[in-house]
N, C-alpha and C positions, 0 to 999 in steps of 0.2 A: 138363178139361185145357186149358190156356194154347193157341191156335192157335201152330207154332212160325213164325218168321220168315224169309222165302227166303231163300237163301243167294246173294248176289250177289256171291261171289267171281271165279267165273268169268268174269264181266264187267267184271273190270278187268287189262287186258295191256297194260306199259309201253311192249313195241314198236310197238303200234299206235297208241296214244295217239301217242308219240314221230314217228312218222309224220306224221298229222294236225295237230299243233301244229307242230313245227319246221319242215313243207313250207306251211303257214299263216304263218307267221311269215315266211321265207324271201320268199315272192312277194308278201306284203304290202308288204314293203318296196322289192322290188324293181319294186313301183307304182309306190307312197311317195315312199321317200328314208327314210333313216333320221331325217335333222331330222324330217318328219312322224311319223313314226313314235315318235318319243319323248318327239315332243311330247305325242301321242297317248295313249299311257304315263302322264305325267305328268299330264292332265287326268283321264283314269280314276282313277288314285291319290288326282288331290285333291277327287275324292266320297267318299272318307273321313272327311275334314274336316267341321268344324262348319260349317255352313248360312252366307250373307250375315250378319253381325249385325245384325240393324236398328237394335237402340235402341242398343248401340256407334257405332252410326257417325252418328246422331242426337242423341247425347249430345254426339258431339265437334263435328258440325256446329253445333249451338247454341251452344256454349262457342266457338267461334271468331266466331262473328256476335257475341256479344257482348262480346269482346275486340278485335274491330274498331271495335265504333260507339262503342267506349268509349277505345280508343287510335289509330285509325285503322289502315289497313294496314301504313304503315311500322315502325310500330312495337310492333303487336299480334304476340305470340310464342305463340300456345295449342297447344296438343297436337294434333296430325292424327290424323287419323280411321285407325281400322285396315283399312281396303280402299284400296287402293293409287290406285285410279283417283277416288276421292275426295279423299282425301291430295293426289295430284297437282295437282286443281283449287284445293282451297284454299293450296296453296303457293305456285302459282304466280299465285293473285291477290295473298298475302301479299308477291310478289315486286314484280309488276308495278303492283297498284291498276287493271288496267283489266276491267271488267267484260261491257266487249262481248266480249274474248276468252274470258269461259268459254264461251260457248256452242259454237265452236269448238273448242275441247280436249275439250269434253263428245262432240264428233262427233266427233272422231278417235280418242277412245279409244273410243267403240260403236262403229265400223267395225272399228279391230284387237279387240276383245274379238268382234265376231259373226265377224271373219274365223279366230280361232282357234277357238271352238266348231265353224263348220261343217269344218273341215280337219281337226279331232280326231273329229269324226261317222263325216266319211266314211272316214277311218282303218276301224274300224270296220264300217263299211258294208262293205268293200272284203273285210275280212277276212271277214264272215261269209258274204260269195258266194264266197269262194275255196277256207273250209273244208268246204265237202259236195267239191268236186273233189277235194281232196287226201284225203277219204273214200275215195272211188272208185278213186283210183290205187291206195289201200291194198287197196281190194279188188282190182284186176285184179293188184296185189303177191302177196295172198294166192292168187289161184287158178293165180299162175304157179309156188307150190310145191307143186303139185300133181304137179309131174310125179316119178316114181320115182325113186330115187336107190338106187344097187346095195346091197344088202344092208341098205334101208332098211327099219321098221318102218311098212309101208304103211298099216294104218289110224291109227296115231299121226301120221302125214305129213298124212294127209288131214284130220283132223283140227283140225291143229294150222294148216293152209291156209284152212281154209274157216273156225274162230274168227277168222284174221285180218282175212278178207275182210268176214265181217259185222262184228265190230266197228268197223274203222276206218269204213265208212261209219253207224257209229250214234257214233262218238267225231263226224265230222265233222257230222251233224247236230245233236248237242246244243251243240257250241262254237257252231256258227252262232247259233241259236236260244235259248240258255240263257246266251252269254255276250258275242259281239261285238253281237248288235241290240240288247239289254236297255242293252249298254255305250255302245251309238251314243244310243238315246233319252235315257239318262238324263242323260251329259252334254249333249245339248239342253235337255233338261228344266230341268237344275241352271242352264244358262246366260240363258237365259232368264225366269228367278225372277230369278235377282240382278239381271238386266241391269233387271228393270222395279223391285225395288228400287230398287237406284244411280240410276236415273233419276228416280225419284220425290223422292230428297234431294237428290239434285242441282237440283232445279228450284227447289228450295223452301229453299235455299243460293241460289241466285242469286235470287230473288224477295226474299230478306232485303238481299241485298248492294245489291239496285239500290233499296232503301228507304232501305239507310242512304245509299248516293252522294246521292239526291236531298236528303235531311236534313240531308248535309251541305253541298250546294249552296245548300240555301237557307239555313243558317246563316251559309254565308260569305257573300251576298248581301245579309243583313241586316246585317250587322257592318261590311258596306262603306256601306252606307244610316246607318248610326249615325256614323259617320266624320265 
């Protein structure tokens, strides 16, 4: 005979959960700010999404380097890259033609790209220290309906007091532990992967672009020599 499987009904009570999430929610943001906070939201969200593309945004990086050395910048039109912060770079050489300035934009978008990874972290971070506390109220919640109520059904009462109490502090340890750290690391994790991709094409985009400036310096150099 099949072992039969526990029955872990009992272990799930919306008032207590409701507890521990909305009093986590609530003083999160009352850290926060709710801009962090949604932002926060939003970077969890977008580890849904498919991965940095590499060879995408390598395919378009090559196709633009050789739409440049072959029409120059003013008038090289190619397709941009699907990561935004690449996109940016090669448009706004596309715009300018100057090449000292990637490295600059390359820094200012790693500074706002790490300064939004660590501010969505610590979102995060914040929440999963807050959630055992707001466990704990739930429990001293639970053990203040402890007390008798006239013509009440006293071991139903007790009962139904002391499920509270344990639950919300095992809802508040598992949100800590099973869902705000997991969610802190991994948006680290995820930001961190792209940021050393994006930086790797990125180099290697401007190692093209200052091949073609010199090529084209020295073209025009020699055409003045032939003059």
């Amino acid at each position: 005979m099949p072992p039969t499987l526990p029955n872990l009904s009992h272990l799930f009570d919306p008032g207590s959960l409701g507890i521990v999430v909305v009093g986590t929610v609530l003083a999160t943001v009352a850290r926060c700010g709710w801009g962090d906070f949604g932002a926060a939201i939003k970077a969890a969200s977008g580890l849904m999404r498919r991965r940095f593309q590499i060879e995408a945004n390598r395919k378009a990086l090559a196709k633009a380097v050789s739409a440049i050395q072959r029409d120059g910048f003013h008038r090289a039109d190619p397709a941009l890259p699907p990561d935004r912060a690449l996109s940016l770079m090669v448009e706004t050489y596309l715009r300018h033609g100057a090449p000292e300035a990637l490295g600059q934009i390359r820094k200012a978008e790693r500074a706002l790209d790490e300064a939004r990874r660590v501010s969505a972290s610590q979102v995060f971070i914040w929440s999963g220290e807050l959630a055992p506390v707001f466990g704990l109220i739930g429990t001293l919640y639970g053990l203040a309906q402890l007390t008798p109520a006239t013509g009440a059904d006293v071991t139903t009462m007790i009962m139904s007091g002391v499920s509270t109490a344990v639950l919300t502090s095992l809802y508040g340890a598992l949100l800590a532990h099973l869902v705000c750290y997991p969610l802190a690391s991994a948006i680290e994790r995820r930001g961190l992967i792209e940021e050393q991709n994006r930086e790797m094409l990125a180099a290697w985009f401007v190692a093209q672009i200052d091949l073609a400036d010199v090529a084209a310096t020295a073209r025009r150099a020699h055409l003045r020599g032939v003059t």
